[in-house]
N, C-alpha and C positions, 0 to 999 in steps of 0.2 A: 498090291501087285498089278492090277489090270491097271493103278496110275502111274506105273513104272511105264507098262507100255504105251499107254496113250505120250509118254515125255518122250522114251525112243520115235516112234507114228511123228510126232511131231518133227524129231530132228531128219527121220529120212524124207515124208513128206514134203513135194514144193507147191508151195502157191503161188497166184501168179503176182502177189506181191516179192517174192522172190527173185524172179526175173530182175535179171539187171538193167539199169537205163538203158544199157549199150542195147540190149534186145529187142526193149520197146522202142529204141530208136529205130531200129532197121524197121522193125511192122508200123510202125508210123510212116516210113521214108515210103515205103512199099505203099500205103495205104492213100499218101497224097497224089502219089503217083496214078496209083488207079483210078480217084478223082479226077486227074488233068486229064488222061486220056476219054473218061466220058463225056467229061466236057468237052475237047477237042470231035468228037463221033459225033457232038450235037451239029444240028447246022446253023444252029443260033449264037454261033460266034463268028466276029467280025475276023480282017486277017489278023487284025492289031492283035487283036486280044490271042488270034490263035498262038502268034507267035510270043506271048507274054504267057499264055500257060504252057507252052513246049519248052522253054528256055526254064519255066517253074516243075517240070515235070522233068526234065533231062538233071537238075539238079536235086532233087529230094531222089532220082536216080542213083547219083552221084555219091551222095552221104552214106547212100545203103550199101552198096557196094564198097565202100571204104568199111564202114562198120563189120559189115562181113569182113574184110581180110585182116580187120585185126581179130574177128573171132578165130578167124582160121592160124594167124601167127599162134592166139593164147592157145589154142586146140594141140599147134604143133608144141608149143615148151611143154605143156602137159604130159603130154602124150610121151615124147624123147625125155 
């Protein structure tokens, strides 16, 4: 009996292998972001390079915010 429930525990439990790419993409997208902007705060970048991590940081911006709305599309067929 109690391996019955550990089989159910298994199916409603999520791990974070669970998580779909799509999600890790966003906290990834999110995460290099927060990288360019510490780098940009530093003052040990040239313009070059600032303007090469802001264009790197507006873009990994970019992907996440897309991955979001299609979270948000799949959330709405769900849901209706």
């Amino acid at each position: 009996m109690s391996n019955q429930k550990t089989q159910n525990q298994e199916q409603i439990d999520y791990s974070p292998e669970d998580i779909s790419t799509e999600e890790q993409g966003f906290e990834e997208m999110l995460e290099k972001a927060k990288v360019v902007l510490n780098k940009l705060n530093s003052q040990e970048v040239t313009l070059k390079e600032s303007l090469a991590l802001y264009e790197k940081g507006m873009q990994s911006l970019k992907n996440a915010e897309e991955i979001l709305e299609q979270a948000k599309l799949r959330y709405q067929e769900i849901k209706d």
